[in-house]
C-alpha positions as CSV (number, residue, x, y, z in Angstrom):
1,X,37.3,-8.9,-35.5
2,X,39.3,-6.4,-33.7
3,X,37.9,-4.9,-31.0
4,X,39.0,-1.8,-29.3
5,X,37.6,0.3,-25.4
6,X,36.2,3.3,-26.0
7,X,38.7,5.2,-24.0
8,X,41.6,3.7,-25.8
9,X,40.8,5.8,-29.1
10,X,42.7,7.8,-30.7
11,X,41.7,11.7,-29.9
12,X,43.3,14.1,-31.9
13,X,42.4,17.7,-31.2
14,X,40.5,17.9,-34.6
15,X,38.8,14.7,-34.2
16,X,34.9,15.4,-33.7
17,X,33.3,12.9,-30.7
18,X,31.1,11.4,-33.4
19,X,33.6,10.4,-35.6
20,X,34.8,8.7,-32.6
21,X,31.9,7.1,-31.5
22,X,31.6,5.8,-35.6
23,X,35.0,4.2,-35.6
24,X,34.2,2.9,-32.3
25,X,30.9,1.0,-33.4
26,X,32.7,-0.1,-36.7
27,X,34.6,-2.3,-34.5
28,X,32.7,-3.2,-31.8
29,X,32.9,-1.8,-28.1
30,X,34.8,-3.7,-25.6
31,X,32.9,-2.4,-21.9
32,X,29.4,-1.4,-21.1
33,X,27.1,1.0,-22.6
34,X,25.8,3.6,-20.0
35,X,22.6,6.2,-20.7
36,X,21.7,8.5,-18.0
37,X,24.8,9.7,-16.0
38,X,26.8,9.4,-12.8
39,X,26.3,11.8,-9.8
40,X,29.3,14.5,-9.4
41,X,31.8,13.2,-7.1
42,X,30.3,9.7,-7.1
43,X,32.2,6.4,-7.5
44,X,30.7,3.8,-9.8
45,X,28.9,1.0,-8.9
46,X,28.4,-2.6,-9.9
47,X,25.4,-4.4,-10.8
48,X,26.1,-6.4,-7.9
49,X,26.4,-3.8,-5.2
50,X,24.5,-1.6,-3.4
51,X,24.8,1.9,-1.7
52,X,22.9,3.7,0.9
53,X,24.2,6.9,-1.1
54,X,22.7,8.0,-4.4
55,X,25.8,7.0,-7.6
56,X,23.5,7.6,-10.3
57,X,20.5,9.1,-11.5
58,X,17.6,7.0,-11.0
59,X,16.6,5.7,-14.4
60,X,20.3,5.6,-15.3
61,X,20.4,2.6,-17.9
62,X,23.3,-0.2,-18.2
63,X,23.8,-2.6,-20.6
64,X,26.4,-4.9,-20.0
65,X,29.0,-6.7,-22.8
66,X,27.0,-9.6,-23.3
67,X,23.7,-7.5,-23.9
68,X,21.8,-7.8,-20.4
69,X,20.2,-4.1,-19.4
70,X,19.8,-2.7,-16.2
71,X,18.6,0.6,-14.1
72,X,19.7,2.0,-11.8
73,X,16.8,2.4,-8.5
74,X,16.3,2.8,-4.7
75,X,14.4,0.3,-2.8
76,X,11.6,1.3,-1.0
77,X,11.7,-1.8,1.0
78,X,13.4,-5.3,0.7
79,X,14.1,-6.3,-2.9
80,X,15.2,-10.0,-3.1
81,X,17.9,-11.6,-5.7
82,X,15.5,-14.4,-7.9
83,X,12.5,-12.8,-7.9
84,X,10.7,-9.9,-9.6
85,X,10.7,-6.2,-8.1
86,X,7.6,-4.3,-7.7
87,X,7.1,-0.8,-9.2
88,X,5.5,1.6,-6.0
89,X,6.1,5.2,-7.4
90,X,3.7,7.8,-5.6
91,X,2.0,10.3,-6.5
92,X,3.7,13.5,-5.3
93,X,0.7,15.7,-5.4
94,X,-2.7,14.3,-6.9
95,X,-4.5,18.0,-7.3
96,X,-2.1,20.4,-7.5
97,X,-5.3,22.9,-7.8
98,X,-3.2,26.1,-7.5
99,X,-2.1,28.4,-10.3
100,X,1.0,27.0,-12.6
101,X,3.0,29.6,-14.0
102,X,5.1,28.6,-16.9
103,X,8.8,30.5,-16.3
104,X,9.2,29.3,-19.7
105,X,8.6,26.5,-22.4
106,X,10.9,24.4,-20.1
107,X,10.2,25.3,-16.7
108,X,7.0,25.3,-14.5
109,X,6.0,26.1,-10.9
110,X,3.8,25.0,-8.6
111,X,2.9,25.4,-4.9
112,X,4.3,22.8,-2.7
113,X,1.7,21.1,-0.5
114,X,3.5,21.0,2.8
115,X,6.3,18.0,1.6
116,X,9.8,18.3,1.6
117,X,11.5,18.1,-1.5
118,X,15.0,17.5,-2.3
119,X,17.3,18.9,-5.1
120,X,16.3,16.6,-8.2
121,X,14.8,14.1,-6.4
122,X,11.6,13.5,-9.0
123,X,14.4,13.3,-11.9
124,X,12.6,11.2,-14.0
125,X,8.8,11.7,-12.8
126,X,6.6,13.1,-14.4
127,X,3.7,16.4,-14.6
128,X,0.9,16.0,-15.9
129,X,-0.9,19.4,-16.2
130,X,-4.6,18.9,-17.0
131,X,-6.8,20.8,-19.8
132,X,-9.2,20.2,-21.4
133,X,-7.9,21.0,-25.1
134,X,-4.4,21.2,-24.2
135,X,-3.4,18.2,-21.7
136,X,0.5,18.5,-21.3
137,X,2.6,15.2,-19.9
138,X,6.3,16.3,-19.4
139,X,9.3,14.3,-17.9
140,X,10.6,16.3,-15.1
141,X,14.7,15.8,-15.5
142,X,15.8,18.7,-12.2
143,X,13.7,20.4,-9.5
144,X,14.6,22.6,-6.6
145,X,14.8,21.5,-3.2
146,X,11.9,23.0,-1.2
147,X,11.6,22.1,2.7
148,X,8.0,20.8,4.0
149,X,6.3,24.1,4.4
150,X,2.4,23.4,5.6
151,X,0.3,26.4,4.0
152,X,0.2,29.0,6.4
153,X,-3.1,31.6,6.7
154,X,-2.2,35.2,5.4
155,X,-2.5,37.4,9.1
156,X,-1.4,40.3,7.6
157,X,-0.7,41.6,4.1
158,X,0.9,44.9,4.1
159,X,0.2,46.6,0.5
160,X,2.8,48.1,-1.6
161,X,5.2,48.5,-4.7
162,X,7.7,46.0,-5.8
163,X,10.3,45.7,-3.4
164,X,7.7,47.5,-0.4
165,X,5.3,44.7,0.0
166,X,5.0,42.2,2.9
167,X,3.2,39.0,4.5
168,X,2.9,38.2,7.6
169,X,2.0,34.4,9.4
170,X,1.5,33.9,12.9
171,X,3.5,30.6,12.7
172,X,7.1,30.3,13.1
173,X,8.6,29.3,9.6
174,X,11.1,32.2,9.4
175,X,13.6,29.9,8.3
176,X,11.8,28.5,6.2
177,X,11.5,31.6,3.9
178,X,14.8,33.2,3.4
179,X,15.7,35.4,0.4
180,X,15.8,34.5,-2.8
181,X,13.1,31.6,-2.2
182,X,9.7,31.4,-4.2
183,X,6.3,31.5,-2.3
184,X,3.0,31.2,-3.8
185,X,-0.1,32.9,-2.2
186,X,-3.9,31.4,-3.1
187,X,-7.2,32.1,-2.4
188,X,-6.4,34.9,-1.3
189,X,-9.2,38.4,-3.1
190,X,-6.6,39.8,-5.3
191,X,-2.9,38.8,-4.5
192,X,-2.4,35.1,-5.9
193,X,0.7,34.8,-7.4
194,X,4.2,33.6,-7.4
195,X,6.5,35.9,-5.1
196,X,10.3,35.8,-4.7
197,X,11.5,36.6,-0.8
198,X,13.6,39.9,-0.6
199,X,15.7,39.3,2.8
200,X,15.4,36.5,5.4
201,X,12.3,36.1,6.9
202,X,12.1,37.0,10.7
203,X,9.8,35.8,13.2
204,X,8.8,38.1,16.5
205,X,5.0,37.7,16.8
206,X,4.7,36.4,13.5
207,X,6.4,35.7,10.7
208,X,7.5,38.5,8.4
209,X,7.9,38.0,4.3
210,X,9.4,40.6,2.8
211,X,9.0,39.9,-0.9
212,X,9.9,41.8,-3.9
213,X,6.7,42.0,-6.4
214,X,4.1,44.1,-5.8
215,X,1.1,43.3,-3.3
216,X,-2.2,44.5,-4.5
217,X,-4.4,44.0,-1.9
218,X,-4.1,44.1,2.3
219,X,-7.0,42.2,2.9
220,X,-6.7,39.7,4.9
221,X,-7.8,36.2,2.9
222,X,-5.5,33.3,1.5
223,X,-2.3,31.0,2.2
224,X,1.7,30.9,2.1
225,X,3.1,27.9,0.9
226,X,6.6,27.0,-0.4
227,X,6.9,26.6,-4.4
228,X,8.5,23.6,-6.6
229,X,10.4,24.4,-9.6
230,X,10.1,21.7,-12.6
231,X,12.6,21.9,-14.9
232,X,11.1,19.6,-18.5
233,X,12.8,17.3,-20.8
234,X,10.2,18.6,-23.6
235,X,9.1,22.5,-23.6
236,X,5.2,23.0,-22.8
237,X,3.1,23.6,-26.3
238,X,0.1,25.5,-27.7
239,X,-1.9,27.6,-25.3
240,X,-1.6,26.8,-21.8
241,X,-3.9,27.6,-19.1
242,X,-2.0,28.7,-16.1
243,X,-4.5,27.4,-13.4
244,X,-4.9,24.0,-14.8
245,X,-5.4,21.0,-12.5
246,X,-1.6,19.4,-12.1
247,X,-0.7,15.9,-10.9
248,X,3.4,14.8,-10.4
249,X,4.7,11.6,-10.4
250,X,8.1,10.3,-9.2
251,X,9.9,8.6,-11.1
252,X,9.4,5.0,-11.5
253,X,12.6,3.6,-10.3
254,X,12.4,5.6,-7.2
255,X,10.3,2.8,-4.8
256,X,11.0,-1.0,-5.8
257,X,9.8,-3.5,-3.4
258,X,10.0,-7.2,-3.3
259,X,5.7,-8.4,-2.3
260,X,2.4,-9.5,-3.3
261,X,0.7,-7.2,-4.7
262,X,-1.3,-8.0,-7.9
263,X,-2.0,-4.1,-8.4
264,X,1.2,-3.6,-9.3
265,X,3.6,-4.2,-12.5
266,X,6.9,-5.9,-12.1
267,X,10.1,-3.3,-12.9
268,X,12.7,-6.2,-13.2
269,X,14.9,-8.7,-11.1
270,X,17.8,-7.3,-8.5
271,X,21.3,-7.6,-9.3
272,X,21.6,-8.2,-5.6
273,X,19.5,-7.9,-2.5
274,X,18.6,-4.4,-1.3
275,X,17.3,-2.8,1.4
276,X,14.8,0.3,2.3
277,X,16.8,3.3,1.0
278,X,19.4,1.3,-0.7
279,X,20.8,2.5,-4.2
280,X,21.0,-1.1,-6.7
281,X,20.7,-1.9,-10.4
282,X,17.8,-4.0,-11.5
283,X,17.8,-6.3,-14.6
284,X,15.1,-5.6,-16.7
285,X,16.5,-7.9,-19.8
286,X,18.8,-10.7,-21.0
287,X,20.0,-13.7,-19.5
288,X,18.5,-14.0,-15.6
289,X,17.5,-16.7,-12.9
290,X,14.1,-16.0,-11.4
291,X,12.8,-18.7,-8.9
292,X,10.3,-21.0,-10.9
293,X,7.1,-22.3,-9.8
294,X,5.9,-20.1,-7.0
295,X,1.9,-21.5,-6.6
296,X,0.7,-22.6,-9.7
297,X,-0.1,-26.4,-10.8
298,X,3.0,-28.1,-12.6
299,X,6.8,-27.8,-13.1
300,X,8.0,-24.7,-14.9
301,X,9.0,-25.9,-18.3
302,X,7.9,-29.4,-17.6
303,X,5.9,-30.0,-20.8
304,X,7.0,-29.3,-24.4
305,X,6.1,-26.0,-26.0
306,X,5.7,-24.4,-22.7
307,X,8.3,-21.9,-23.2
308,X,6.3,-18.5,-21.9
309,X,6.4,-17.3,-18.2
310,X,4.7,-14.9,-16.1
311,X,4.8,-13.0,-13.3
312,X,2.7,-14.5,-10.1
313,X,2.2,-12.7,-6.6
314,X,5.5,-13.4,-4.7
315,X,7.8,-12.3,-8.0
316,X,8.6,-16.4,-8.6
317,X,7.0,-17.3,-12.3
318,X,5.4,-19.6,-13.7
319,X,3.8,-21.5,-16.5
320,X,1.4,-19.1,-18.8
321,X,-0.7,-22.0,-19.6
322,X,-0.9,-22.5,-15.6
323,X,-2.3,-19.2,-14.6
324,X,-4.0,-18.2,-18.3
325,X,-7.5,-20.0,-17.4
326,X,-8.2,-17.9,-14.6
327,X,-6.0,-14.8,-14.5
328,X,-5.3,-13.9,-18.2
329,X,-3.7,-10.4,-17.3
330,X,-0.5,-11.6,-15.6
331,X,2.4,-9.8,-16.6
332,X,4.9,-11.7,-19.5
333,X,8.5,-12.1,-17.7
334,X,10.1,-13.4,-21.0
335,X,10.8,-17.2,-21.7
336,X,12.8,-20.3,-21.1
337,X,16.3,-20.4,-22.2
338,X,16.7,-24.3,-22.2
339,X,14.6,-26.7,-19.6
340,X,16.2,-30.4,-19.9
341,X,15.0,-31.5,-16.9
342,X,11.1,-32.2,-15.6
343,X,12.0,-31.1,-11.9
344,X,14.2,-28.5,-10.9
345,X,12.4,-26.1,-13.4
346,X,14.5,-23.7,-15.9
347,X,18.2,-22.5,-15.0
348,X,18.1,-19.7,-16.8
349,X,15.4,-16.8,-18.1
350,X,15.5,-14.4,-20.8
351,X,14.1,-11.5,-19.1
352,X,12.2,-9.4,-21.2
353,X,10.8,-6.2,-19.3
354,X,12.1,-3.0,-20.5
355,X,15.3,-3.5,-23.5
């Protein structure tokens, strides 16, 4: 069988990118397979490397020629070559009580609760907005950036029409609020809402927020904070309570640690160590070493028809029959390739976490 690179197709100005990617699969593709997408202006990166700086976007998935699969992720502490990575996504907000306002079917806002949030950084999180006959769970794939602004108390609210309106906060954030940027005031008597600064804020006494909607109301009750803007993979459906309780998740690849933890699932096996804040792929399928044997009672593979390994504390595996009497909920790592031998334990894996 012939096989051809991608690249190396013919691409006649007529020719449509799906009849290319046809021909291409007729004969079989010579180079990896990449889903998700390299960073502007980024160089690529090996399954072997790492890089303090961001390549990819997290979730970013690579399968290689011979069919192992990888993702890309940042380590949220040390993630060791032989043994399984822990998941440790946060929880960005666990009670986002403040209104949502849905922009539209794609895009959602909410108040930021005093965290600083970089452009795209929860690309591939997710929101999940509660209610009670219309829950919504969308994957967030952009958000804004939005510097850690604390809520502030409302000191002043000066009344007027769209574009006459003010706020004022005794704290300093002036530069914290320049035009263009969203605010959201709550629990306030009659101004909650989503507000878009008209001009930089300044600060003399107090901080001054010119914004362009209208405000309502100059008494003197509520809070400033900044706002997050969630762009969604899926557009929100059927009727949709604007002041629903909201929760948002990072995305899963964003904290990987190496540790014992038995609260926590197992994401895959580094391609090569990593640090905290380091940039690596990790195998979640396919051909793989993991260490064998980390605390349980026999040789990995030892016995015949003991094919079936699992997870145990320290990311080593072991034996299911060796952990399944007491601890039936260990997580499945894959199985034995070949074990010939009744001491060294298995030289290879087939990792079977996430195709």
């Amino acid at each position: 069988m012939t096989r051809h690179n991608l690249s190396e197709l013919d691409r006649n100005i007529g020719q449509k990118w799906s009849r290319i990617i046809q021909e291409a699969f007729t004969d079989g593709i010579d180079g990896m397979i990449m889903q998700g997408g390299r960073l502007v202006n980024r160089p690529a990166q090996g399954i072997c490397a790492v890089s303090t700086t961001q390549n990819y976007l997290l979730g970013s998935r690579l399968m290689t020629k011979d069919g192992r699969v990888f993702y890309y992720a940042k380590a949220g502490g040390a993630c060791k070559v032989g043994y399984g990575c822990r998941y440790h996504g946060t929880i960005i907000w666990d009670g986002n009580t403040a209104k949502a306002t849905v922009l539209n079917d794609l895009t959602v806002m909410l108040k930021n609760d005093g965290i600083a949030i970089t452009e795209n950084v929860l690309y591939g999180g997710y929101v999940l907005i509660h209610h009670a006959t219309n829950m919504q769970c969308r994957r967030i794939i952009a958000n804004n950036a939005s510097p850690s602004a604390t809520a502030g108390g409302i000191a002043v609210a000066n009344k007027g029409a769209a574009g006459a309106g003010s706020f004022e906060i005794t704290a300093d954030v002036h530069a914290t609020f320049l035009a263009g940027n969203k605010i959201v005031v709550y629990g306030s008597s009659l101004n909650d809402g989503i507000y878009t600064v008209s001009a930089d804020s300044v600060y003399a006494s107090s901080t001054t927020i010119l914004v362009d909607e209208e405000v309502v109301d100059d008494t003197v009750t509520g809070n400033i904070t900044g706002v997050i803007v969630l762009t969604l993979e899926e557009p929100i459906t059927g009727v949709f309570a604007i002041d629903s309780f909201t929760e948002v998740l990072s995305s899963m690849y964003a904290d990987l640690r190496t540790g014992v933890s038995e609260k926590q699932s197992f994401a895959g096996v580094p391609g090569t160590y990593a640090t905290t804040n380091e940039h690596f792929w990790v195998q979640t399928w396919g051909e793989c070493w993991i260490v064998p044997g980390g605390g349980a009672a026999g040789v990995v593979g030892e016995d015949s028809f003991n094919r079936t390994l699992v997870f145990v504390g320290d990311g080593s595996v072991n034996n299911f029959k060796d952990v399944s009497n007491n601890t039936v909920g260990y997580q499945v790592a894959g199985f034995i390739i070949e074990n010939n031998t009744s001491v060294t334990g298995p030289p290879l894996v087939m990792l079977q976490i996430r195709p």
